[in-house]
C-alpha positions as CSV (number, residue, x, y, z in Angstrom):
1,X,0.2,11.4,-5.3
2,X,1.9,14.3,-3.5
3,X,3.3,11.8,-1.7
4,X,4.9,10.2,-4.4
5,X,6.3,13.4,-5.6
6,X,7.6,14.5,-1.9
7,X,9.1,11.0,-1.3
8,X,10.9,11.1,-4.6
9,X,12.1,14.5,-3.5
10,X,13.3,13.3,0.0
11,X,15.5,10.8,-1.9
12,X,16.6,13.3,-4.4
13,X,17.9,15.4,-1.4
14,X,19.8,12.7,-0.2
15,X,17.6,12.5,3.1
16,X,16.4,9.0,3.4
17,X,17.8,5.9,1.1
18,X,15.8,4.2,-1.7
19,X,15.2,1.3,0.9
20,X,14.3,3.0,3.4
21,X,11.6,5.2,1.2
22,X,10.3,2.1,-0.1
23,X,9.4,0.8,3.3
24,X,8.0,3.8,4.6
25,X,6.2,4.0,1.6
26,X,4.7,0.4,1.9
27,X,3.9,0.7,5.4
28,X,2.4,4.0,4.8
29,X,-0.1,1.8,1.9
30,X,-1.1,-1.5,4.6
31,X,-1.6,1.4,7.1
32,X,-4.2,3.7,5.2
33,X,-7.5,2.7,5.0
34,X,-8.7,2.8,1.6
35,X,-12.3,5.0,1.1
36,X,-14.1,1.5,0.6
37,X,-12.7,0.0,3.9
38,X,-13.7,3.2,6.1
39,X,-17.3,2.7,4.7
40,X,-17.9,-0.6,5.1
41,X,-16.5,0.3,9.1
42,X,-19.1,3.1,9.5
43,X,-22.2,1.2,7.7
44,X,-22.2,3.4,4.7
45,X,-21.3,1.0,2.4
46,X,-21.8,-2.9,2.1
47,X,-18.6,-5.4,1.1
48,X,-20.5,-6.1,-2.1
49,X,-21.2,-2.6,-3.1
50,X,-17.4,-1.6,-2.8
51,X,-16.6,-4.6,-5.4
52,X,-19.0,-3.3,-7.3
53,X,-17.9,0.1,-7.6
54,X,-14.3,-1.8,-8.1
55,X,-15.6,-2.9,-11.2
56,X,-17.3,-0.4,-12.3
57,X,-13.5,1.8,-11.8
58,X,-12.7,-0.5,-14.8
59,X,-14.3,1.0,-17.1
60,X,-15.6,4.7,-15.5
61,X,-12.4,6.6,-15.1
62,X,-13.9,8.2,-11.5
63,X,-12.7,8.3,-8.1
64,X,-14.3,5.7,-6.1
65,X,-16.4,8.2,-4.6
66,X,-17.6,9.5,-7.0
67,X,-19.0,6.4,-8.3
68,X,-20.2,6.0,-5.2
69,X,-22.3,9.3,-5.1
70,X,-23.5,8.5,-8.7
71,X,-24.4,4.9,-7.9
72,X,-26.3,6.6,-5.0
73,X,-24.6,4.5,-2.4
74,X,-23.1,8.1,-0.7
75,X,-24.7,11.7,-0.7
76,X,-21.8,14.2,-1.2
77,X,-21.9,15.0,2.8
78,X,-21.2,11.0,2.9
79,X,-18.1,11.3,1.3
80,X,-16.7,14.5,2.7
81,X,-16.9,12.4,6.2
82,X,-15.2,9.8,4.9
83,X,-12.4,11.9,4.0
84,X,-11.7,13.5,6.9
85,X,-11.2,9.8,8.8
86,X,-7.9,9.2,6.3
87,X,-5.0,11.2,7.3
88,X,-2.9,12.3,4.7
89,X,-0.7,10.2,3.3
90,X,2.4,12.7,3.6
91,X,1.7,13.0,7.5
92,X,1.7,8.6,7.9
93,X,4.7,8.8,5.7
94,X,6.4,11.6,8.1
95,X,5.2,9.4,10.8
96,X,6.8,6.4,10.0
97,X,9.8,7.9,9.4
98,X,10.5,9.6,12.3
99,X,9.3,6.5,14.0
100,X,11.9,4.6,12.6
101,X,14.5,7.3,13.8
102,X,15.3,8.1,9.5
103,X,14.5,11.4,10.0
104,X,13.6,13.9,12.7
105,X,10.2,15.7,13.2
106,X,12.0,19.2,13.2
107,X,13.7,18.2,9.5
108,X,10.6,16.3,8.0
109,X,8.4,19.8,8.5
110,X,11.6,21.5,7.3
111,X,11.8,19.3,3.9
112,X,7.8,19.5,3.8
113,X,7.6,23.5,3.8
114,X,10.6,23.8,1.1
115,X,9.2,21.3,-1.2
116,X,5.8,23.3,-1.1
117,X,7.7,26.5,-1.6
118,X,9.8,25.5,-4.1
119,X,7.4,23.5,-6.2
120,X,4.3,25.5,-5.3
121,X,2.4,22.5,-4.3
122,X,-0.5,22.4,-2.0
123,X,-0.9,19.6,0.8
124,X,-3.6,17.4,-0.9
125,X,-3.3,13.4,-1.7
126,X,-6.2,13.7,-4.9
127,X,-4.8,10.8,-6.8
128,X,-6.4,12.2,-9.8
129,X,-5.2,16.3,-9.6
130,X,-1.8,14.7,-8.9
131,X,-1.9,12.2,-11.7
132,X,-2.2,15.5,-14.2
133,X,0.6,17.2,-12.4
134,X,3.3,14.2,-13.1
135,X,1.7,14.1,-16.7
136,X,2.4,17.4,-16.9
137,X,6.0,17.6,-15.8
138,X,7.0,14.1,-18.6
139,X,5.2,16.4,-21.2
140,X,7.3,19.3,-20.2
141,X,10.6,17.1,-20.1
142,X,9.4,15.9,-23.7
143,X,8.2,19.1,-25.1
144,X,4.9,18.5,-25.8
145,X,1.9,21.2,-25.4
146,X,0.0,21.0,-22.8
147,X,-3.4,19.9,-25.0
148,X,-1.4,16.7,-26.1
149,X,-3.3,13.2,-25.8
150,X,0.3,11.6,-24.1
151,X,-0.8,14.3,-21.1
152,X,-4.2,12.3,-21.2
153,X,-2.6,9.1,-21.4
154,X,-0.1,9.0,-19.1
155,X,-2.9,11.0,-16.4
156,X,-4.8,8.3,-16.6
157,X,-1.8,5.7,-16.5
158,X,-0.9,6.6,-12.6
159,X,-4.7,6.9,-11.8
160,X,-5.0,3.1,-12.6
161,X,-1.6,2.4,-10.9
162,X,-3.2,3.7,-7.8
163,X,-6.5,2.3,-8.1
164,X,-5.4,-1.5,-8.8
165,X,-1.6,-1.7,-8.2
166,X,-1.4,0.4,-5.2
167,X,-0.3,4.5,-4.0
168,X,3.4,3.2,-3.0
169,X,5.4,3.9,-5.7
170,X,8.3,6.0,-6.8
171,X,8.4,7.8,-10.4
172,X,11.7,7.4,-11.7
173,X,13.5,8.9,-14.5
174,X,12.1,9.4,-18.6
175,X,14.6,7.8,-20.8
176,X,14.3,9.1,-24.7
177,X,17.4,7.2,-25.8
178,X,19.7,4.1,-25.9
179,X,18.3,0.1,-25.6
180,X,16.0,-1.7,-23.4
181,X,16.3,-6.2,-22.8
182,X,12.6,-6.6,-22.3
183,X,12.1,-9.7,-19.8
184,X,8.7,-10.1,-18.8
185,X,6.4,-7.8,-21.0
186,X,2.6,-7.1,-23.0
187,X,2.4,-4.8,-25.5
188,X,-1.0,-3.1,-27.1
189,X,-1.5,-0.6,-29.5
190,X,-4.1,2.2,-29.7
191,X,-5.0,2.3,-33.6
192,X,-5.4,6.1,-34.5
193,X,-4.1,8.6,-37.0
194,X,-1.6,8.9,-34.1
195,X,-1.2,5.4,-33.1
196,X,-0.3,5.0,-29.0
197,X,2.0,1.8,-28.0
198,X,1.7,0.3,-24.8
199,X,4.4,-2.2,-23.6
200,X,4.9,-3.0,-19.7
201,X,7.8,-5.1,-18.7
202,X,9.2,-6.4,-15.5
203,X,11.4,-9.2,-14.1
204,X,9.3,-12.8,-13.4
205,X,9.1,-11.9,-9.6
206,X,8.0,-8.3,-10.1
207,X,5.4,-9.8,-12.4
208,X,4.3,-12.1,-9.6
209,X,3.6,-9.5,-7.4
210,X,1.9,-7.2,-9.6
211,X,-0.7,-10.0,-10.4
212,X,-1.2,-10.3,-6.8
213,X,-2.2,-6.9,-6.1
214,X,-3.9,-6.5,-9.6
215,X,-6.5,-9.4,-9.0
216,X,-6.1,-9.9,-5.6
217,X,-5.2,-13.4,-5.5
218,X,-2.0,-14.8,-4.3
219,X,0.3,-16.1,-6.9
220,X,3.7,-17.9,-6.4
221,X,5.4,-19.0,-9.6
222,X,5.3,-17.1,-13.1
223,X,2.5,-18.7,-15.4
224,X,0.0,-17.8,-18.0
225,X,-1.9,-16.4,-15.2
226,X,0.4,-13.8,-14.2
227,X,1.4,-13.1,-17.8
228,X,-2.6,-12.6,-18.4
229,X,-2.7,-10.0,-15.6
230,X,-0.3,-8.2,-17.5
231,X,-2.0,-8.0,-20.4
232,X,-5.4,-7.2,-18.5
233,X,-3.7,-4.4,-17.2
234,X,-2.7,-2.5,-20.6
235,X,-6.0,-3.6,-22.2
236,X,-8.1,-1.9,-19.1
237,X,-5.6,1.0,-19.5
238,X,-6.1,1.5,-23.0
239,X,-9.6,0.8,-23.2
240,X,-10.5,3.5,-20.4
241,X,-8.4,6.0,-22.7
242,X,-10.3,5.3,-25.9
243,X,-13.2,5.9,-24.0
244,X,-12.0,9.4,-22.2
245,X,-11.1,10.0,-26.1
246,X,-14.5,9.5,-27.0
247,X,-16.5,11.0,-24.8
248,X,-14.2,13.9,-24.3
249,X,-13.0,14.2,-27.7
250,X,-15.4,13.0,-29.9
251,X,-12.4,10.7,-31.2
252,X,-13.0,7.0,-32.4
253,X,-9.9,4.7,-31.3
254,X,-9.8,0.9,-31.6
255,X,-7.1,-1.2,-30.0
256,X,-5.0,-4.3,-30.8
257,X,-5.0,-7.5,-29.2
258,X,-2.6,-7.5,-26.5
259,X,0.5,-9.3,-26.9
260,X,3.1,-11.2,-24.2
261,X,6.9,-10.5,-25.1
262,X,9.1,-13.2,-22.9
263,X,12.6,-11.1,-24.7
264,X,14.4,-9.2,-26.4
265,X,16.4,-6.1,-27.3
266,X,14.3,-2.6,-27.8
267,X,16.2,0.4,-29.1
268,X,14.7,3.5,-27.1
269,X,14.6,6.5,-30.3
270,X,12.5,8.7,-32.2
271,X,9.0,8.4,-30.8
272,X,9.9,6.1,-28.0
273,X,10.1,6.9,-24.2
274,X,10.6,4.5,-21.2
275,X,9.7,5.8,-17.5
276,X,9.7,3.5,-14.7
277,X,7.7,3.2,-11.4
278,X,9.6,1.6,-8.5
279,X,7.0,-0.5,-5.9
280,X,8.5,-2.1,-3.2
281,X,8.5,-5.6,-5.0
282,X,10.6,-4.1,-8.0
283,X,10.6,-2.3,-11.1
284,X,7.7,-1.6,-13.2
285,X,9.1,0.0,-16.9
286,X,6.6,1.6,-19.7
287,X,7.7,1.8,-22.9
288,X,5.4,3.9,-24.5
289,X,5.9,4.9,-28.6
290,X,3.9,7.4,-30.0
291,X,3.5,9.8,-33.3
292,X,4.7,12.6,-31.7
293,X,4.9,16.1,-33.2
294,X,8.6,16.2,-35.0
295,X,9.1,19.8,-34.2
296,X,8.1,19.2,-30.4
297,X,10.7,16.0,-29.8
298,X,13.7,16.7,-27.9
299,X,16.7,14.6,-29.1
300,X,16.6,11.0,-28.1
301,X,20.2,11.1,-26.7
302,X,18.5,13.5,-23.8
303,X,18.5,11.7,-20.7
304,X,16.5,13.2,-17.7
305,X,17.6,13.4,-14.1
306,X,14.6,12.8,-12.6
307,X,10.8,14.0,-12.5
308,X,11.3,16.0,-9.3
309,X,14.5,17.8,-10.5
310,X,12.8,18.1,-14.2
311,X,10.2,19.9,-11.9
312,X,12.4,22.2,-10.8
313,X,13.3,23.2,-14.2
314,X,10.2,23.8,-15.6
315,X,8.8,25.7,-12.6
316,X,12.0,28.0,-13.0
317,X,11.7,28.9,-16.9
């Protein structure tokens, strides 16, 4: 997700557009071949043992190759290969962007080397290392300590959004205040003495194309299919946490049926929190209300900028 982070700060900088971020970033996605595709190309892997470890990533929260290693489909030298045949994500997106004359070589290394130095990040595209550091920052921006389960939750939130939606994304701004008109939406709740709501929304096309990527069939009108997808989503989500909870926790959690929302106005206060991803078919919104801790909460009028530039506050107190 360093990628994520650096394109966001590219466009915070006023560098590159949100269009044209948005299709570097997708063109960055079709061009990098995912860990299952490069092993299927070298014979490490068959097509049917790379579904297979695709199922099993809904309901292990692993990398895929580590499921691999433990499926004893891959020895640990196996997988090191493997990763040095994928470029980093930050150089494709550097490459297509100086290939579409958006930015120069000379200023992409520039940007590169300041965003490292200024947010002390290293060069690595871990999904799940990255995953923790966004966490991280919306738990800062929200006050929360660091051993909080929202840091869990919302970890493993972006490590599914890369493993069954896709790595080209944006993370937007954390809204703690004002209203929300839900269109398209599935809400869930994880039942605990701090009960976790769950509510993903997005307009009818977005929706379309989410439930393309998500089950990896093509879809061209909204129906109950698309709306189930939705649901799936959350309920994977939230299952996976309850079992992280348990097995790192010892904590017992049950969850609610998931449930479609077609409208409706949501007041944003108190214990709720939207953030939004931006893919390059649209908007994805989470409205996430939680129980959390009345002396951490920051006052729900607080808007933030941005989860780069909230970066930049937190690394500076």
């Amino acid at each position: 997700m360093f990628t994520q982070l650096f394109g966001g700060y590219l466009l915070n900088q006023g560098i590159i557009s949100p269009r044209d971020l948005m299709g570097a970033m997708q063109e960055e996605a079709k061009t990098r071949k995912k860990l299952g595709a490069l092993a299927v190309h070298f014979g490490y892997l068959t097509p049917d043992q790379v579904e297979e470890i695709r199922v099993l990533q809904t309901h292990e929260d692993l990398p895929f190759g580590e499921l691999a290693i433990k499926k004893g489909y891959l020895t640990r030298k196996d997988l090191d290969e493997l990763l040095t045949c994928q470029p980093p994500q930050y150089m494709l997106l550097g490459q297509i962007l100086t290939e579409k004359n958006l930015i120069s070589d000379e200023l992409f290394c520039t940007m590169l080397a300041n965003y490292q130095r200024q947010y002390d990040q290293e060069h690595t595209d871990d999904d799940f290392a990255s995953a923790g550091e966004i966490s991280q920052s919306i738990c800062q921006y929200l006050n929360l300590p660091a051993d909080d389960h929202m840091s869990d939750f919302l970890k493993l939130l972006f490590r599914n959004l890369v493993r069954f939606i896709g790595t080209d994304f944006t993370v937007g701004e954390v809204v703690t205040g004002g209203m929300i008109t839900l269109a398209r939406s599935s809400s869930q709740t994880v039942i605990h003495d701090r009960p976790i709501t769950l509510t993903i929304e997005m307009a009818e096309n977005t929706a379309i194309e989410f439930a393309n990527r998500y089950v990896a069939e093509e879809f061209n009108v909204f129906d109950e299919f698309v709306a189930a997808s939705l649901e799936d989503f959350i309920n994977l989500h939230n299952g996976l946490f309850i079992v992280n909870m348990s097995k790192d926790f010892g904590l017992e959690m049950q969850l609610t049926a998931p449930q479609s929302i077609y409208s409706g106005a949501v007041s944003i206060t108190g214990n709720s929190f939207l953030l939004t991803t931006t893919y390059p078919f649209g908007d994805i919104r989470f409205l996430i209300s939680a129980n959390l801790p009345e002396k951490k909460k920051k006052k729900t009028e607080e808007k933030s900028n941005d989860i780069s530039k909230d970066e930049t506050t937190s690394e500076n107190q």
